[in-house]
C-alpha positions as CSV (number, residue, x, y, z in Angstrom):
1,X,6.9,-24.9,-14.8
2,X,6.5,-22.2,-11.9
3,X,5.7,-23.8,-8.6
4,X,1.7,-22.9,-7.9
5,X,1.2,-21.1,-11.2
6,X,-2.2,-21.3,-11.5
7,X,-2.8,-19.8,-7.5
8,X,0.3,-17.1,-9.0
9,X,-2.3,-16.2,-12.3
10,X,-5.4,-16.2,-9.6
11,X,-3.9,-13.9,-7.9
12,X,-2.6,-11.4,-10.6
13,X,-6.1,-11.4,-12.4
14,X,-7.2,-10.2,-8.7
15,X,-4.7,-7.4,-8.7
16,X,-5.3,-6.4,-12.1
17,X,-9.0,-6.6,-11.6
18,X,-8.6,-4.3,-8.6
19,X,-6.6,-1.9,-10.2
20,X,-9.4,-1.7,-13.5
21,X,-11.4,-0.3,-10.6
22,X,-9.5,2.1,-9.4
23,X,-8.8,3.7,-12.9
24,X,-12.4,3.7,-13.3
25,X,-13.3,5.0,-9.5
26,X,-10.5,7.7,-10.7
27,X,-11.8,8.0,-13.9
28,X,-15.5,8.8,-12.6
29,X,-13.6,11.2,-10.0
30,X,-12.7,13.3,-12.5
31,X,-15.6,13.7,-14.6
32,X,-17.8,14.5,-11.5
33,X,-15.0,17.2,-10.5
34,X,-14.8,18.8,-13.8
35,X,-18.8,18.3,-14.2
36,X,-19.3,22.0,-13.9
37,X,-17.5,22.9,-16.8
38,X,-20.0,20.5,-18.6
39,X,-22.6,22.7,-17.3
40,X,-20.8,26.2,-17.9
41,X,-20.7,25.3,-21.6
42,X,-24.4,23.5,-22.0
43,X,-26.0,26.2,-19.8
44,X,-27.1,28.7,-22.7
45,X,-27.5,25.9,-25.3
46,X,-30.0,24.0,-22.7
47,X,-31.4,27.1,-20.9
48,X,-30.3,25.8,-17.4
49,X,-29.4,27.9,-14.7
50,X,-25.9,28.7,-13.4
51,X,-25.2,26.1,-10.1
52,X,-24.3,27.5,-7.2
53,X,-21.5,27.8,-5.8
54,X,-22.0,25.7,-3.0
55,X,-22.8,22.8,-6.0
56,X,-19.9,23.3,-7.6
57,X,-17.9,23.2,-4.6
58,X,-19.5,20.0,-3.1
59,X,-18.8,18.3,-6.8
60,X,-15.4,19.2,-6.6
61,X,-14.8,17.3,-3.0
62,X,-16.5,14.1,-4.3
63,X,-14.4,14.6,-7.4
64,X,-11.5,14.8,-5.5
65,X,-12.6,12.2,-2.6
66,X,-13.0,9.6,-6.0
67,X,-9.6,10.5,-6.8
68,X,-7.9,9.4,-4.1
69,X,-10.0,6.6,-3.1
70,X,-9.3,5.0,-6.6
71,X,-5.3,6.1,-5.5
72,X,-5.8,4.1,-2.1
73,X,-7.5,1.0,-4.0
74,X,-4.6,0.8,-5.9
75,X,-2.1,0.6,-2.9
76,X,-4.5,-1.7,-0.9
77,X,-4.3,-3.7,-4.3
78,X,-0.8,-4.1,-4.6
79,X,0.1,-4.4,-1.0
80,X,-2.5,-7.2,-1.0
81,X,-0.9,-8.4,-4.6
82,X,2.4,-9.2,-2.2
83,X,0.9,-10.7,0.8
84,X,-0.8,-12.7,-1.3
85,X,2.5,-14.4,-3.2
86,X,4.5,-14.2,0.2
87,X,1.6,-16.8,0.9
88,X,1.2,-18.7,-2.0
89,X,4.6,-19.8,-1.6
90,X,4.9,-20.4,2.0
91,X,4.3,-24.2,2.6
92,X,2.7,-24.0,6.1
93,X,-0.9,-23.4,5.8
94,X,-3.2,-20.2,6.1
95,X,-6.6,-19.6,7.1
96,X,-8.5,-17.0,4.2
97,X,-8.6,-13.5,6.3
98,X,-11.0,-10.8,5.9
99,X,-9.9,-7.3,4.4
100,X,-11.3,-4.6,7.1
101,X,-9.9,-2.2,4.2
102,X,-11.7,-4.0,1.9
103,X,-15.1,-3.4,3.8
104,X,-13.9,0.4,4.3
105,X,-13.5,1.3,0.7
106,X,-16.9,-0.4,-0.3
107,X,-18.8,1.5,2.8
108,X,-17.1,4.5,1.9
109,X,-18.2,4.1,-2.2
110,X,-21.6,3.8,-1.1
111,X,-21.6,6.6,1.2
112,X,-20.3,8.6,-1.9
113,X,-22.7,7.3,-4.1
114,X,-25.7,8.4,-1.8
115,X,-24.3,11.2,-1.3
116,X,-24.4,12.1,-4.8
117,X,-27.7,10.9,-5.6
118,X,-29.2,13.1,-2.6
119,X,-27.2,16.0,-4.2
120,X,-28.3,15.4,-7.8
121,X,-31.7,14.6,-6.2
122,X,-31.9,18.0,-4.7
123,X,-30.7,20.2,-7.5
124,X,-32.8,18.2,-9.9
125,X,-36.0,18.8,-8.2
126,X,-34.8,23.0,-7.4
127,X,-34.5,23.1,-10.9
128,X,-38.1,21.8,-11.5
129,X,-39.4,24.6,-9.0
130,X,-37.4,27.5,-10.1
């Protein structure tokens, strides 16, 4: 029987649950950088008009932004993975401490987020004017 298994098993769900995340924050990266290709090829079937430049440009940095935040959560992940078992099998005792990355990646995922919704927001209601 390994010594602390079931803290070992806790703590590899947590990593693997992390790193599910990331493929999907990388996953969702991608899609909203290659979005305007989506709308290059819908365009004459849906009668919408051509995004601007600017759009497309702004899509591309969130895109790429997801990308390598999902890339950061994955090294966060696995360097917290280690500390983790370094700890599980010290026998002095340790206090739970709070990730400051951990608080940084959410704040910055939310601070993506709205600022997609404001762009989407915007072009949605240009659309409905033009």
């Amino acid at each position: 029987m390994i010594k602390n298994f079931r803290d070992h098993a806790a703590n590899e769900r947590t990593f693997l649950a992390w790193v599910r995340t990331a493929i999907a924050v990388m996953a969702f990266g991608f899609i909203v950088e290659r979005f305007d290709l989506f709308l290059e090829i819908a365009a004459p079937t849906l009668a919408v008009r051509a995004l601007p430049w600017l759009g497309q440009r702004f899509g591309n940095i969130v895109g790429l932004v997801l990308i390598v935040l999902g890339t950061a959560m994955v090294v966060v992940a696995m360097l917290r993975f280690l500390r983790d078992a370094k700890t599980i099998e010290s026998e002095e005792m340790h206090s739970q401490s709070r990730s400051q990355t951990d608080i940084a990646l959410a704040v910055l995922l939310v601070l993506l987020g709205v600022a997609l919704f404001v762009y989407l927001s915007h072009a949605l209601i240009a659309s409905g004017k033009g």
